[in-house]
DOLUMMI-158517 format. One record per residue (C-alpha): z negated, x negated, y. Coordinates in pm, 1 decimal. Example, Ala and Ser with C-alpha at 12.3 -4.5 7.8 and 13.67 -1.06 7.14 Angstrom:
BEGIN
{r {-780.0, -1230.0, -450.0}}
{r {-714.0, -1367.0, -106.0}}
***
This chain:
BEGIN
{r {-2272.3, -176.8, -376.2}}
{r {-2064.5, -451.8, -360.9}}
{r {-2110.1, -649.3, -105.3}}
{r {-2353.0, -930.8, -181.3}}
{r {-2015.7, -1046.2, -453.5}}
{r {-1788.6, -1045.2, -191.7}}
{r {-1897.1, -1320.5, 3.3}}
{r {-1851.9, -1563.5, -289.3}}
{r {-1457.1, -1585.5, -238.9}}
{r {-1490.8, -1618.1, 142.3}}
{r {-1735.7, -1925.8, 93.5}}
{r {-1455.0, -2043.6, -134.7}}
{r {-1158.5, -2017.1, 99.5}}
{r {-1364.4, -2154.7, 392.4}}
{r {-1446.7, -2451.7, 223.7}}
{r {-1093.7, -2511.2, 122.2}}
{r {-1012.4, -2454.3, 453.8}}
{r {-1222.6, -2677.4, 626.4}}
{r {-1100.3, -2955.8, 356.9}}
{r {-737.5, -2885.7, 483.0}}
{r {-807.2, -2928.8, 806.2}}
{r {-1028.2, -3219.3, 789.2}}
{r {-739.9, -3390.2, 603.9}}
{r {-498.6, -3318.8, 769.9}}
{r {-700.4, -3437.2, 1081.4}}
{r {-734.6, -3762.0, 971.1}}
{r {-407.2, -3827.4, 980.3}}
{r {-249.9, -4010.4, 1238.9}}
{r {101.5, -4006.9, 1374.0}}
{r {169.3, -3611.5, 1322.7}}
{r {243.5, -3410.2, 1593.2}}
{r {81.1, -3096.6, 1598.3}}
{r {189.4, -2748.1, 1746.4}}
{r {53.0, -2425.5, 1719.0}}
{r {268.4, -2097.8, 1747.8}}
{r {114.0, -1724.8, 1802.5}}
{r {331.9, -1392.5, 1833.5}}
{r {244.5, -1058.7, 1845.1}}
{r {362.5, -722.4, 1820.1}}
{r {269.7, -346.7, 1964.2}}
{r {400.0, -69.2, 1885.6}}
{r {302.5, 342.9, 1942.6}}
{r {521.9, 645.1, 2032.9}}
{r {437.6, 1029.9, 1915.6}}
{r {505.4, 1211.7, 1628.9}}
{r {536.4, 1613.3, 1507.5}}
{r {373.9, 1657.4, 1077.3}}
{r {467.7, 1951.4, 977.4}}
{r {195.1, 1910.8, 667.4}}
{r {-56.4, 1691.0, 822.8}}
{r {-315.7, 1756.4, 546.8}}
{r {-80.2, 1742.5, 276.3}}
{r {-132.3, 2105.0, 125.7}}
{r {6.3, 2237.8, -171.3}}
{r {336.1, 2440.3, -111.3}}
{r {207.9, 2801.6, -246.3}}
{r {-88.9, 2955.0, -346.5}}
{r {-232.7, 2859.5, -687.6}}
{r {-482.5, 2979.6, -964.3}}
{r {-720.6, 2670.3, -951.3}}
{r {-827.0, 2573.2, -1289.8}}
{r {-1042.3, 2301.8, -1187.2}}
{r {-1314.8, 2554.1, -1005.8}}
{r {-1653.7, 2552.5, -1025.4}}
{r {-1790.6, 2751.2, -1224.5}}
{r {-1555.2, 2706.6, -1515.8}}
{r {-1343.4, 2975.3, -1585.2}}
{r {-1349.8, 3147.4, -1231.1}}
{r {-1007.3, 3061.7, -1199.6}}
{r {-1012.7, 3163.4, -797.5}}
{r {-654.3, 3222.7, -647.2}}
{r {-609.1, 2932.6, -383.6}}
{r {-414.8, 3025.3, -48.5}}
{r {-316.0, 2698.5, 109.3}}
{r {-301.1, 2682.8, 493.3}}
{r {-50.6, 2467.6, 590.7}}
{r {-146.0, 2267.5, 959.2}}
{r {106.0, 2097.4, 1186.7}}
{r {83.6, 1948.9, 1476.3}}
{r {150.4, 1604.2, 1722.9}}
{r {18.7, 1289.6, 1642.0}}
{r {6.7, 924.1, 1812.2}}
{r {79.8, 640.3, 1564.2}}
{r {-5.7, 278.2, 1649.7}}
{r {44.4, -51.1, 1550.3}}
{r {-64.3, -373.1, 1654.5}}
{r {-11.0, -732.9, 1518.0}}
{r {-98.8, -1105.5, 1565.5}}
{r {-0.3, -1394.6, 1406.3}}
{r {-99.5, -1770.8, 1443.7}}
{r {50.0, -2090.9, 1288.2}}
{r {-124.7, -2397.2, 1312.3}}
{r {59.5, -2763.8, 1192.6}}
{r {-156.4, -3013.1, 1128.0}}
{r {101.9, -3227.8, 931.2}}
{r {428.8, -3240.1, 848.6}}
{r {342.4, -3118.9, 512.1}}
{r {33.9, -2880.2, 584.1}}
{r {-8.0, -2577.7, 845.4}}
{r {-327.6, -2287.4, 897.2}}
{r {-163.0, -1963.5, 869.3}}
{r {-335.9, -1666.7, 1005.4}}
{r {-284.0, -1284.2, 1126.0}}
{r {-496.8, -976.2, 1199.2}}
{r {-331.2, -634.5, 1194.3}}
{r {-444.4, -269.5, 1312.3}}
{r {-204.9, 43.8, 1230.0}}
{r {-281.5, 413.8, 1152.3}}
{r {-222.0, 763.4, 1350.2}}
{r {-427.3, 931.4, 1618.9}}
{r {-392.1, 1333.2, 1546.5}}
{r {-387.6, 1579.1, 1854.2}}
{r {-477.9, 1978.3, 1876.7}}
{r {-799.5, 1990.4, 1681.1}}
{r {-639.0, 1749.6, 1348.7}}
{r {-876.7, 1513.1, 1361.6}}
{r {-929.5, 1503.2, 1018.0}}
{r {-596.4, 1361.0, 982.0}}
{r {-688.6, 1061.4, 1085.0}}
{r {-649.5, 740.5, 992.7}}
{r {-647.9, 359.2, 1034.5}}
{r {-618.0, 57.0, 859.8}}
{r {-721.8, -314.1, 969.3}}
{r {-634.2, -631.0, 817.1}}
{r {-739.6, -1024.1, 829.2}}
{r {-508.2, -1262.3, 635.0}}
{r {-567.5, -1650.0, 714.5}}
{r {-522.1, -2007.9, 428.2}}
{r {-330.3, -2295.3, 433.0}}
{r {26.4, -2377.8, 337.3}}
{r {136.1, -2651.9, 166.2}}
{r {521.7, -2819.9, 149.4}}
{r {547.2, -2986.3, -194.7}}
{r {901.4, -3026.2, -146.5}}
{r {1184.8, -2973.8, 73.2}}
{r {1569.4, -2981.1, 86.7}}
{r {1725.0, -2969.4, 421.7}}
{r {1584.7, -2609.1, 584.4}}
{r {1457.9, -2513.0, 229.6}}
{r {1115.8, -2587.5, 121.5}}
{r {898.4, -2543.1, -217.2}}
{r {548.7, -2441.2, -73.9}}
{r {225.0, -2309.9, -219.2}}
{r {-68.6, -2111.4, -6.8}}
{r {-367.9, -2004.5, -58.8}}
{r {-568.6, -1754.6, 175.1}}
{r {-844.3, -1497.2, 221.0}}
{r {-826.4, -1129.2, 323.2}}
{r {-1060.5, -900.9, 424.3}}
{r {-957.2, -538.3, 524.7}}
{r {-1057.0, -229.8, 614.7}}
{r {-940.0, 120.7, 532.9}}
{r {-1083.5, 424.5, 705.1}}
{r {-961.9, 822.4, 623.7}}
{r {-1096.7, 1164.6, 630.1}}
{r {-1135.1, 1273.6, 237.6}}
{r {-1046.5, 1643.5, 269.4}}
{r {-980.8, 1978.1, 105.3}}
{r {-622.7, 2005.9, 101.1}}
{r {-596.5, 2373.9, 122.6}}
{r {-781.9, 2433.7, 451.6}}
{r {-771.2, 2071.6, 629.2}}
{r {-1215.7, 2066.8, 649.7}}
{r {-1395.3, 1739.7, 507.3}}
{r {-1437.6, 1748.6, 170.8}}
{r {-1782.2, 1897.8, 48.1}}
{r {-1996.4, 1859.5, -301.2}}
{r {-1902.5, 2159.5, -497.7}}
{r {-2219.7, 2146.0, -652.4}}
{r {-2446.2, 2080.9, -330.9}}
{r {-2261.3, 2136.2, -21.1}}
{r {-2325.8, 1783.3, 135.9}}
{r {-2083.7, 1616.5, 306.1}}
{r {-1865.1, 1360.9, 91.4}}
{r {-1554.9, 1333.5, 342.1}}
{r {-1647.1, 951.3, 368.8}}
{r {-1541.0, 889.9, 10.3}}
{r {-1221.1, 721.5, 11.9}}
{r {-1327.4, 472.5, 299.0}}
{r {-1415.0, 146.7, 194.1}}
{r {-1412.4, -230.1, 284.0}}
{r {-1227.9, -515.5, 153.1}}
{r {-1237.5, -900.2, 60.9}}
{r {-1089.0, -1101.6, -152.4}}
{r {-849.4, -1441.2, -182.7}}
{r {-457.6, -1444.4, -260.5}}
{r {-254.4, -1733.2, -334.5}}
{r {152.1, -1801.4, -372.1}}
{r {425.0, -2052.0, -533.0}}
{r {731.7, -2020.3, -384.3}}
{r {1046.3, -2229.5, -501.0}}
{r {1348.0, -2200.2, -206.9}}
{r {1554.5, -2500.3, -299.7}}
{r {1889.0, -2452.6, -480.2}}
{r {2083.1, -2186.4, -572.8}}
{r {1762.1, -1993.3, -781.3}}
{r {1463.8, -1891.3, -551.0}}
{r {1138.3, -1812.0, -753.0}}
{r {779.0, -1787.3, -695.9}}
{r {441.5, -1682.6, -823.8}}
{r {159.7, -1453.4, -676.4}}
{r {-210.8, -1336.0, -708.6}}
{r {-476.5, -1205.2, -564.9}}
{r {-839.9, -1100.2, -642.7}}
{r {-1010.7, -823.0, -406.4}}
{r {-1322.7, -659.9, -395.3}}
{r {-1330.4, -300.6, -248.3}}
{r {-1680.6, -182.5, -129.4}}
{r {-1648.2, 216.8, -67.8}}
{r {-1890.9, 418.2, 129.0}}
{r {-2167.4, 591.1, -83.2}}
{r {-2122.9, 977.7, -73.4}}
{r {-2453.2, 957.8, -291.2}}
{r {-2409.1, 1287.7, -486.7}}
{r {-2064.6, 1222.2, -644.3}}
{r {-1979.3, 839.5, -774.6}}
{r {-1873.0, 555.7, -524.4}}
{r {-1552.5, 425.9, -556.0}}
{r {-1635.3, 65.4, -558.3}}
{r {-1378.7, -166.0, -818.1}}
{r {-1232.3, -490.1, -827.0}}
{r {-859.3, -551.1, -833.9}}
{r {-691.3, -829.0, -985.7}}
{r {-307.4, -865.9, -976.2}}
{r {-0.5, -1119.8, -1109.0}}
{r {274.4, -1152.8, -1050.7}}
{r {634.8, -1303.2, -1050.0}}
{r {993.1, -1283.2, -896.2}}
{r {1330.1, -1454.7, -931.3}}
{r {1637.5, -1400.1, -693.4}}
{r {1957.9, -1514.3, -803.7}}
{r {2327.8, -1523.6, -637.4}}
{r {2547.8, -1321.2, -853.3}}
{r {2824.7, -1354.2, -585.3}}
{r {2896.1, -1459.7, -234.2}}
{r {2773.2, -1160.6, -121.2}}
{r {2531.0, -1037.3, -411.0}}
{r {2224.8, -1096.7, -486.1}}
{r {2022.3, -985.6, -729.5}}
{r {1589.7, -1020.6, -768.1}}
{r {1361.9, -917.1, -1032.5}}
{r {998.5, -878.7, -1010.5}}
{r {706.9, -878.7, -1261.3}}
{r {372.4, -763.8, -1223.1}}
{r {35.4, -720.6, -1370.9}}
{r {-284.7, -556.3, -1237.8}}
{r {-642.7, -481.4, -1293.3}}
{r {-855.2, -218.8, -1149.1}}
{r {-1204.2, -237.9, -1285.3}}
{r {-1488.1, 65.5, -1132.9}}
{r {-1833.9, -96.7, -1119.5}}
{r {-1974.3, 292.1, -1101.4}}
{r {-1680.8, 536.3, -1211.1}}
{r {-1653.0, 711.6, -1542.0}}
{r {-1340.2, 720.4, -1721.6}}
{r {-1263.8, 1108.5, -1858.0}}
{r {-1260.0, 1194.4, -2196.9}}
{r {-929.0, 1329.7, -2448.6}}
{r {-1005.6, 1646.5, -2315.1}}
{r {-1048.2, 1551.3, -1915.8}}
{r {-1370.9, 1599.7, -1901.6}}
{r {-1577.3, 1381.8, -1705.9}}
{r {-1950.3, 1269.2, -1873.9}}
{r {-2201.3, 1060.1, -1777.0}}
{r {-2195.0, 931.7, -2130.2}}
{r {-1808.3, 843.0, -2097.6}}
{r {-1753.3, 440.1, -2059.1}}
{r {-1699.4, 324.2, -1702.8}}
{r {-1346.4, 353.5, -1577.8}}
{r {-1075.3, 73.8, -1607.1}}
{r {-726.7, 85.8, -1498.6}}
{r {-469.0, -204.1, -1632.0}}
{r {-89.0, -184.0, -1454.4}}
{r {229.6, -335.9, -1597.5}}
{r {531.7, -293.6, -1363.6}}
{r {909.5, -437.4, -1363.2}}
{r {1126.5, -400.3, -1059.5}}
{r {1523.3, -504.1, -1022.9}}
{r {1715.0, -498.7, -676.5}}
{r {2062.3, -581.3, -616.0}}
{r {2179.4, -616.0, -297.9}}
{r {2490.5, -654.6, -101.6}}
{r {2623.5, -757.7, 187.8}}
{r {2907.3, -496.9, 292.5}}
{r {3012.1, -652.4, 626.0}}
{r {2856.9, -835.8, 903.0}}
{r {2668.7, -510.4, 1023.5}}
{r {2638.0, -337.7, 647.0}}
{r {2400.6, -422.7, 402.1}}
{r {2325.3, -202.6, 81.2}}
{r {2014.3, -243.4, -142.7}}
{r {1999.0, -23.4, -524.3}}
{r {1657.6, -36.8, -637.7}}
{r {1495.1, 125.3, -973.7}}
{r {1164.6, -13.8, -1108.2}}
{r {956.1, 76.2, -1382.6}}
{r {522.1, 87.2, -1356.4}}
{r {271.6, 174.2, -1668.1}}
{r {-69.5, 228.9, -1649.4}}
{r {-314.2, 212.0, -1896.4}}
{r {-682.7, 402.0, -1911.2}}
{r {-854.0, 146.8, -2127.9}}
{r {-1086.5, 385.0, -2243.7}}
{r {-910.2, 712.9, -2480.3}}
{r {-553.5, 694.1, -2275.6}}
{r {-613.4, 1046.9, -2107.1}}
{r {-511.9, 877.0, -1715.0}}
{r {-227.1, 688.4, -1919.5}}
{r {120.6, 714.2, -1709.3}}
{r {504.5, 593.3, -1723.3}}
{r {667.8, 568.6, -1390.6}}
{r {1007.9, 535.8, -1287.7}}
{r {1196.2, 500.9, -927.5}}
{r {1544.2, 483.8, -866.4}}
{r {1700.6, 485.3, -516.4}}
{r {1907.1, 258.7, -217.3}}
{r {1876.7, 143.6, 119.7}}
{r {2143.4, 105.4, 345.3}}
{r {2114.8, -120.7, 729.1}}
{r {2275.4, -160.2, 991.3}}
{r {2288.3, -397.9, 1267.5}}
{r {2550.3, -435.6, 1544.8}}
{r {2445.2, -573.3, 1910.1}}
{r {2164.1, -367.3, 2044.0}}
{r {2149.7, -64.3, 1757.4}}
{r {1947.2, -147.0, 1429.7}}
{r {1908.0, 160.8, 1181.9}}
{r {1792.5, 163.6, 850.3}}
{r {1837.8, 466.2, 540.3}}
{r {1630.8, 474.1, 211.9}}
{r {1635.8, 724.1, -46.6}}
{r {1433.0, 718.5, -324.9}}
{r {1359.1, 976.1, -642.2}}
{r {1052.0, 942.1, -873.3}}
{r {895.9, 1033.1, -1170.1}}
{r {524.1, 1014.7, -1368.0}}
{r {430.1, 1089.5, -1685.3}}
{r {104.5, 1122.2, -1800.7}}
{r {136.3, 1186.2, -2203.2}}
{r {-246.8, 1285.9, -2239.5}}
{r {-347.5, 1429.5, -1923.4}}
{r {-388.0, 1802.2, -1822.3}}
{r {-297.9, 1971.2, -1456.0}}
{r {-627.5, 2052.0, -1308.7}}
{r {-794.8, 1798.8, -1564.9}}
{r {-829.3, 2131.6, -1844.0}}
{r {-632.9, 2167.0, -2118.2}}
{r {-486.5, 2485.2, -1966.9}}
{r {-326.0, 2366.4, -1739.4}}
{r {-66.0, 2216.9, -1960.0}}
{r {116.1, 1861.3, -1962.8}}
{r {50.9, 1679.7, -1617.3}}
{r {347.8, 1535.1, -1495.7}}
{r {438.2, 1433.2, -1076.4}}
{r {788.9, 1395.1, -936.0}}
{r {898.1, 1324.9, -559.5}}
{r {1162.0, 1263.2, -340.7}}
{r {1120.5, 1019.8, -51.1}}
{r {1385.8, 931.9, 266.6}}
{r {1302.5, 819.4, 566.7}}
{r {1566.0, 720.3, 866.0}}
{r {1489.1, 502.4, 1120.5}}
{r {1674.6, 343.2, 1396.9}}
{r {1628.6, 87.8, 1705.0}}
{r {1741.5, 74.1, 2052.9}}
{r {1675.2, -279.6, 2229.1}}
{r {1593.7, -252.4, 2542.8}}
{r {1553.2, -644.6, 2624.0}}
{r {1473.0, -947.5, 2486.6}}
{r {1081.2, -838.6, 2400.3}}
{r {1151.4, -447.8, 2366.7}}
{r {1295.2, -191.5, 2173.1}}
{r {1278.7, 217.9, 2155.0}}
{r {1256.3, 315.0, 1771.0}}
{r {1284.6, 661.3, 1596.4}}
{r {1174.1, 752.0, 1260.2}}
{r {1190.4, 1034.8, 1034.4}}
{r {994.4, 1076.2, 704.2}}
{r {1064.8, 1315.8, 422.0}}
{r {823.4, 1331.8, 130.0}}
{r {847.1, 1611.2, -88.1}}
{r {625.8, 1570.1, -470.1}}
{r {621.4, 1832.7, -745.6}}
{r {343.5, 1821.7, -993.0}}
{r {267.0, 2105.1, -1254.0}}
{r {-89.5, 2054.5, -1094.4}}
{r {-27.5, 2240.4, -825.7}}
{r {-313.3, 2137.2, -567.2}}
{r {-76.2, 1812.2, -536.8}}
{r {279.5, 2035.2, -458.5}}
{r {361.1, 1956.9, -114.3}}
{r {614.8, 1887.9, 77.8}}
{r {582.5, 1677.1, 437.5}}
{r {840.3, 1609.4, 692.1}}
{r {733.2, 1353.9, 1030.2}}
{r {931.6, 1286.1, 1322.1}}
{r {806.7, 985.1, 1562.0}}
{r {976.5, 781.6, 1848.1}}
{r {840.7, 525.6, 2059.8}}
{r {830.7, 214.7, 2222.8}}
{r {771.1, -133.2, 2069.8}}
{r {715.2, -450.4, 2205.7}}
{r {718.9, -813.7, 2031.4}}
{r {659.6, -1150.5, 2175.6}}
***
């Protein structure tokens, strides 16, 4: 467990906190003005794969005992589901130069008809202090720096059948595996004045999983840095570009070995990212606007390679907005590579390689100054020559949202 370390970057934000505000208290002169809006939103929604299972049967090489090869019939669950999502945020000035920045956030999907294992929530605490270093008319060069704590809360399951996952070995209960609680501190540079916009980013969490107790906890760190540039290529064009660089270190995990085997002798497990990302985007018209996207992400298992992958993306978005009617296309195809891995983690299961295609479609309907109707619809279908992760998923939701 974690959690004893993750109360040593809270104790560092608060008392940076606290400093802000007592400065910016003893100022005199200032007016100060606090601002709060929120946001709800929920509807109902059809998945036609709601536990994500693989889109034939399969001989699973991964099966206990080794070798038994067993022929895996997936069973494919649908059903209605209730997603939700709730937001507040708070701005307090306490200068002209200094403001407390703070939300909390709750989203995830209620399933119906016996899917309960489908669901899933996530809640979120974000809250620092902004800082104007300089400022040009309406544009501003600021730097922030915050604290987050989170929570993330799903159902680890067996794909084929929808139950809660189980120790092969034992039979207890491990469905509480991918669960865990997070803190951490972020903090951003952002340049907005003149014609180049650019900015830095970081952030340093600490994820505290449940403990299944007979398989390994989950618990890591996770470090990221990063960077982005937008420049105007034209009137209408912009173009951004976006570095980034990541850490995941496992406190408990093992890394596998060349031949995906995982030992208790194997080193602990350590993920480092590298990822590049370029968008250029257009204005068409006053109601058109047209993104092209492609980005690039690495990752490297520091220990013999075997988790190694290359990953590309490639795909647009397209909005609209005229009067009342907001909709909004994106379309994006994928690729990962993983040039020492094995499907089902055995060597004969051949070269391990993932590919997807995602769209989703949504639209809005304002009904008044603080309400909208929305619709969405979400395509994800992902090929992998490990074929327990061959699915393909298709949601339809509509509801009602309200912002104030």
């Amino acid at each position: 467990m974690i959690k004893n370390n993750l109360f040593r970057p809270a104790l560092l934000i608060a008392a940076m906190t606290l400093s802000a505000m007592a400065a910016a208290e003893s100022k005199t002169g200032d007016e100060k003005a606090s601002a709060i809006k929120w946001s709800v939103s929920t509807g109902l929604g059809y998945d036609s794969n709601a536990y994500q299972a693989p889109s034939s049967a399969y001989v699973d090489y991964a099966a206990l005992p080794a070798g038994s090869n067993p022929i895996r019939v997936p069973d494919v669950k649908s059903g209605f589901f209730v997603p939700y999502e709730a937001k507040v945020e708070v701005e307090k000035t306490h200068s002209r130069d200094n403001k407390l920045i703070g939300s909390a956030a709750l989203d995830g999907s209620f399933y119906l008809g016996g899917l309960s294992n489908a669901n899933e929530y996530n809640v979120g605490l974000n809250g620092g202090v902004e800082h104007v270093m300089n400022r040009e008319g309406k544009s501003e060069d600021t730097i922030y720096a915050g604290a987050i704590i989170g929570k993330h809360k799903q159902i680890y399951v067996d794909h084929d059948t929808g139950l809660g996952k189980t120790s092969t070995l034992t039979g207890a209960d491990i469905s509480g595996r991918y669960s865990y609680t997070s803190m951490g501190i972020e903090g951003a540079y952002k340049h907005r004045i003149g014609k180049f916009d650019y900015g830095f980013n970081g952030q340093y969490v600490l994820n505290d999983y449940e403990d299944p107790v007979v398989v390994t906890q989950e618990d890591h760190s996770y470090l990221t840095v990063g960077a982005d540039a937008d420049l105007a290529l034209a009137a209408q064009t912009r173009l951004n570009i976006s570095l980034e660089h990541s850490v995941r270190d496992y406190s408990k995990r093992k890394s596998r070995n060349a031949q995906g085997a995982l030992l208790n002798a194997n080193p602990l497990l350590k993920y480092t990212y590298d990822a590049f990302g370029i968008t250029l985007r257009h204005r068409i018209s006053p109601e058109w606007l047209a993104y092209a996207d492609f980005d690039i992400r690495k990752r490297a298992d520091n220990n013999v390679g075997y988790n190694d992958y290359d990953q590309n993306r490639i795909g647009g978005r397209i909005l609209f907005e005229q009067g009342r009617i907001k909709g909004r296309l994106a379309l994006h195809h994928w690729e990962r590579d993983y040039p020492n891995g094995f499907a089902f983690d055995k060597p004969i299961g051949g070269a391990k390689t993932y590919s997807g295609n995602d769209l989703k479609l949504n639209a809005e309907l304002e009904q008044g100054k603080n309400s909208a109707l929305w619709a969405e619809l979400v395509y994800d279908a992902q090929t992998s020559t490990d074929l327990r992760y061959d699915y393909v998923r298709t949601l339809l939701m509509a509801g009602m949202k309200w912002a104030y």
